[in-house]
N, C-alpha and C positions, 0 to 999 in steps of 0.2 A: 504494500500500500504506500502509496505516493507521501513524503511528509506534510505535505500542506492539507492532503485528504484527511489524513492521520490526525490532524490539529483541529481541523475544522469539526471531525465526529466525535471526536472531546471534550471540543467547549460546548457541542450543541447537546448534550448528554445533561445539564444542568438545567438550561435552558429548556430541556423539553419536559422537567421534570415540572419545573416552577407551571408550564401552561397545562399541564395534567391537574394538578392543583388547583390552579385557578378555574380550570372549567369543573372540577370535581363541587364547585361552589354552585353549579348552574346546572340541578338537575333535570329539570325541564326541557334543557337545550340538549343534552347529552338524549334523553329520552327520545325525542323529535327528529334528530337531524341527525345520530349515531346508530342506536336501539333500534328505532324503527324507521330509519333511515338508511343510512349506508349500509350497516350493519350485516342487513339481511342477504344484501348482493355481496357482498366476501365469503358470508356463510354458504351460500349456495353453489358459488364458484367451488371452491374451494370444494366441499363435498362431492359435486361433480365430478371436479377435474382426481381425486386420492377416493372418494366412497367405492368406486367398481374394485379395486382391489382388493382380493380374500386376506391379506396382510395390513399390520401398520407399516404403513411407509414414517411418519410421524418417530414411530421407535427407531425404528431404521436410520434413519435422520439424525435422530440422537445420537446415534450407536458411531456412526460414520461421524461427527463433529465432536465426540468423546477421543476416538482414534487419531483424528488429524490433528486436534489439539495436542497430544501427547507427543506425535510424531514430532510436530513442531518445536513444542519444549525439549525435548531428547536433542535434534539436531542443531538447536540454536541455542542451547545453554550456556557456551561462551560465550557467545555475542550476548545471551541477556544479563549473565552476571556482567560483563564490559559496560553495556549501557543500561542499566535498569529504568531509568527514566523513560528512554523509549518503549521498551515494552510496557511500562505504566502507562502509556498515552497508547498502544495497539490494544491493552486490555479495555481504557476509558472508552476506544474509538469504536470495538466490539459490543460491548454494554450498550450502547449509545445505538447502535442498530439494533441490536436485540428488544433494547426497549421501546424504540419504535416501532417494531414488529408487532411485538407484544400489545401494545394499545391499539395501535391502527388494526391490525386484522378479528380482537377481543377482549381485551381490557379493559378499555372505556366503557364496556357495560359494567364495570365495578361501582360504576358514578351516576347511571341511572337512577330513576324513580324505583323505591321499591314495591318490591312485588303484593303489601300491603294496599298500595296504592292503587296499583292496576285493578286487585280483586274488589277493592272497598271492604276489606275486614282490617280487623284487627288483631294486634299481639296478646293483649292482656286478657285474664283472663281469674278466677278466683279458685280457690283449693277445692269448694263444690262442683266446681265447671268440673274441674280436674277429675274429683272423682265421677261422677255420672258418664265423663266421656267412653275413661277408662272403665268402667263397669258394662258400657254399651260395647266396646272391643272385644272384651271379654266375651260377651254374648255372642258378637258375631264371628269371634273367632275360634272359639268351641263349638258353634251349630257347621261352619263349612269343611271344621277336621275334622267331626263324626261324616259330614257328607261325604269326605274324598276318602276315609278311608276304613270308615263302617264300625267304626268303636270309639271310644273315646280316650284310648290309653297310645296308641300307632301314632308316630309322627309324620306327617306328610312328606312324599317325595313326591316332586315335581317329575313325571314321567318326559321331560321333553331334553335333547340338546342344549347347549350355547348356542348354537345356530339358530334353533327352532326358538329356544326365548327372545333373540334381538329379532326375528322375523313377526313374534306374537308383540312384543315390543311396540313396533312400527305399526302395528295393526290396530294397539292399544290404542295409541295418540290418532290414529285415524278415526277412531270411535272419538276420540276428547273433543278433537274437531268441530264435532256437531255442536256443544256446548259451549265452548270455547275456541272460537279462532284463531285466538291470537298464538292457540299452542298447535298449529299447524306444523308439521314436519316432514318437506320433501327434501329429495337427495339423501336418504341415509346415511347412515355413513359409524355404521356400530360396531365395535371388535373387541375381539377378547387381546387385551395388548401380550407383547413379547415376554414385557417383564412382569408377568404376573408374579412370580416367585417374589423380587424383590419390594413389590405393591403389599406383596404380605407380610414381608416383614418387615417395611416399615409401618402399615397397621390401616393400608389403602383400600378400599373396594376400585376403585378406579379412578380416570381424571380423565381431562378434553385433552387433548394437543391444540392450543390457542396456533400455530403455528400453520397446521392442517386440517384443525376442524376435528380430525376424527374423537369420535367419543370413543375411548379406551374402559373396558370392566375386566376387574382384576378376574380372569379365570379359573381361579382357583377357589374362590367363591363358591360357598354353599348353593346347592341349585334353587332352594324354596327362596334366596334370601335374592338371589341375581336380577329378580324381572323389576325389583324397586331399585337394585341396582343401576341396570340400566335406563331406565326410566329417568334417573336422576342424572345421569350423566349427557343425555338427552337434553334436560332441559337446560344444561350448561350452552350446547352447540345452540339451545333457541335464544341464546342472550342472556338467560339468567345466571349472575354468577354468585351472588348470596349464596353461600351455603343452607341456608334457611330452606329458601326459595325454590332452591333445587331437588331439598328433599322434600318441600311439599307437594312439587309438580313430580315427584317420582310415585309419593304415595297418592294422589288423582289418580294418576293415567292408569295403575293397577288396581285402582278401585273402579272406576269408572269403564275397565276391561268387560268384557263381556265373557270370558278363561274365569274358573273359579280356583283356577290355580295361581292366578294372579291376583284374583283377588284375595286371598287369604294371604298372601302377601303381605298386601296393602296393611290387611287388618293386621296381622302376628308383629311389621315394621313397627306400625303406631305403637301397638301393646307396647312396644318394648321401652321406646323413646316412655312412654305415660307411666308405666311402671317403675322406671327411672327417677322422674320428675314427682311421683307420688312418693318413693323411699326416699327421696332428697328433704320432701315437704310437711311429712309426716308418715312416719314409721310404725304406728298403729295401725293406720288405715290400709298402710301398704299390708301390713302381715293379713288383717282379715278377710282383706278381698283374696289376697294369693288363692287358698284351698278352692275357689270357685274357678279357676282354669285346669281346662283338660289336661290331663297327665301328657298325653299327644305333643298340647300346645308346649307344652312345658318341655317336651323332650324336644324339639326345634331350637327353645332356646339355648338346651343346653348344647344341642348339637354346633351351633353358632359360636358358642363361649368354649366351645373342648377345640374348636376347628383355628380362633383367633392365641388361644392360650399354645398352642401346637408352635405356632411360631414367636412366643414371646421371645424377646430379646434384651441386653442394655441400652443396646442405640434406639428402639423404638422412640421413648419420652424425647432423645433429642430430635428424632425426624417429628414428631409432632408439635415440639416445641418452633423448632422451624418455620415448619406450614403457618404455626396460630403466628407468627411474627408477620409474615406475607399476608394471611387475611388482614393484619391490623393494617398495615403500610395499606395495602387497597382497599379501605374504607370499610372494612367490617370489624368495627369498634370490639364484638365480644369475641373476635379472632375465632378459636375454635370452638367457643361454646355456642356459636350459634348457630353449630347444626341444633340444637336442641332447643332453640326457638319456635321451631316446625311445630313444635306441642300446642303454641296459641295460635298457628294458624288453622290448624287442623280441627281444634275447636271451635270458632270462632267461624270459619269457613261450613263447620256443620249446624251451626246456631243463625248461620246466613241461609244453607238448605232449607231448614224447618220453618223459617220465617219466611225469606222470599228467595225466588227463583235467581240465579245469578245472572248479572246480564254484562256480559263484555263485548 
């Protein structure tokens, strides 16, 4: 790279930070003129041009700028201890495209309106919501394990593929369609990424490649647990990058499925976030509702907790400490904890059911 190229993608590395910033101040605008604006033609392309491939190209990608990087450091290690300023200013001048990459093609949805907004619900919610929600899941998700699998003690297996759930997937969100348009999803573009192995042990179900668009689910993922998997990582590729947001539009679209394997999904996901948030809020309540879920359900979760504990590790808390860093820099103030926010949408979004019909 040319030194004056070099200089100029360095200092504009600062500079492009400050206008992220400052437009992160102007959610309206971002909504309007990124979101549902430019937005959606990048996504499209992009999915177009990488979704026909039965691989990530995305990992691949990775894979190939992990190796080239290293070759480089390897061959030019005298030259960078000789000059380390200049490789400070090809690392700045890297950065600096990357982070342009990184916004323009899907990060500036980090600065939209949220997905509050769009629905007309709300977060908040009280410890009685709480309970009745979670006593309705309960209900529905003991009446659909005796359906699928004629007892109430059998934990549900999902008789389908990875193939066959991102194809029921995409069929899902064609059914949400009807209700909701704005979660329309052409171009597919759904895979079980390369690196699922290490998605597990750092403590991942999956992620988008902002890069390619592809939505990535960790493969190695439990099958009952996969179609809200993918669902949510779906809703990242429609714009939504709230962690919140995403797992609420994962548990929808497998609610909203017409597969009763998907829907108990939906319901077993919530259960579990609600049973969380009810042990966290009061621990009475959580122990006396426990005894009223099927043994069934019960063995799903443990099968999830034997499946996640399998690959515990030490570096786990630092790659999640990580990530919750990155959520904070991109404008999601409770970092990690706000996948767990989904709890008052999910309620609040079934207290907008019962009352009125949604209209987007």
């Amino acid at each position: 790279m040319r030194p004056k190229l070099k200089n100029a993608l360095a200092i504009a590395l600062p500079i492009q930070i400050i206008m992220v910033q400052w437009l992160a101040q102007y959610p309206d605008f971002v909504e309007t003129y990124y979101s549902k604006g430019l937005y959606p033609y990048i996504a499209s392309f992009l999915r177009i041009l990488f979704g026909w491939l039965p691989f990530s190209f995305g990992d691949l990608l990775y894979t190939l700028l992990f190796l080239l990087v290293g070759r480089y450091i390897f061959r030019k290690w005298k030259s960078i201890k000789g000059q380390p300023w200049s490789f400070f200013k090809s690392i700045l001048a890297a950065l600096s495209m990357v982070y342009f990459a990184f916004h323009m093609l899907w990060g500036m949805n980090y600065y939209r309106q949220p997905i509050t907004w769009k629905l007309g619900i709300d977060r908040e919610y009280t410890e009685a919501e709480l309970m009745e929600f979670t006593q309705y899941l309960i209900a529905e998700s003991n009446q659909l394990q005796m359906a699928l699998t004629g007892d109430s003690i059998s934990p549900v297996h999902i008789p389908y593929s990875r193939s066959e759930i991102f194809n029921r997937t995409v069929q899902a969100y064609g059914q949400l369609q009807k209700t909701y348009p704005d979660f329309a999803y052409a171009h597919p573009s759904l895979k079980s990424s390369m690196y699922s192995l290490p998605l597990t042990v750092m403590g991942y179900g999956g992620y988008l490649n902002p890069f390619t668009n592809e939505a990535q689910v960790n493969g190695l993922t439990p099958l009952f647990r996969m179609p809200v998997v993918s669902g949510h990582e779906v809703g990242h590729q429609l714009g939504y990058s709230a962690e919140d947001a995403t797992n609420f539009i994962g548990h929808l679209v497998t609610l909203e499925s017409e597969d009763p394997y998907f829907k108990y999904a939906a319901y077993h996901h919530a259960l579990g976030y609600c049973l969380n948030d009810l042990f966290n809020k009061n621990e009475s309540r959580y122990n006396e509702i426990l005894p009223s879920i099927n043994a069934g359900v019960k063995a799903n979760f443990k099968e999830l907790q034997d499946f996640w504990k399998k690959y515990e590790n030490p570096l786990e808390p630092v790659f999640k400490s990580v990530f919750n860093t990155f959520l904070k820099v991109n404008n999601q103030k409770e970092g990690i904890k706000s996948y767990n926010s989904v709890v008052g949408l999910m309620i609040n979004h079934r207290k907008q059911q019962i009352g009125n019909k949604p209209n987007l």
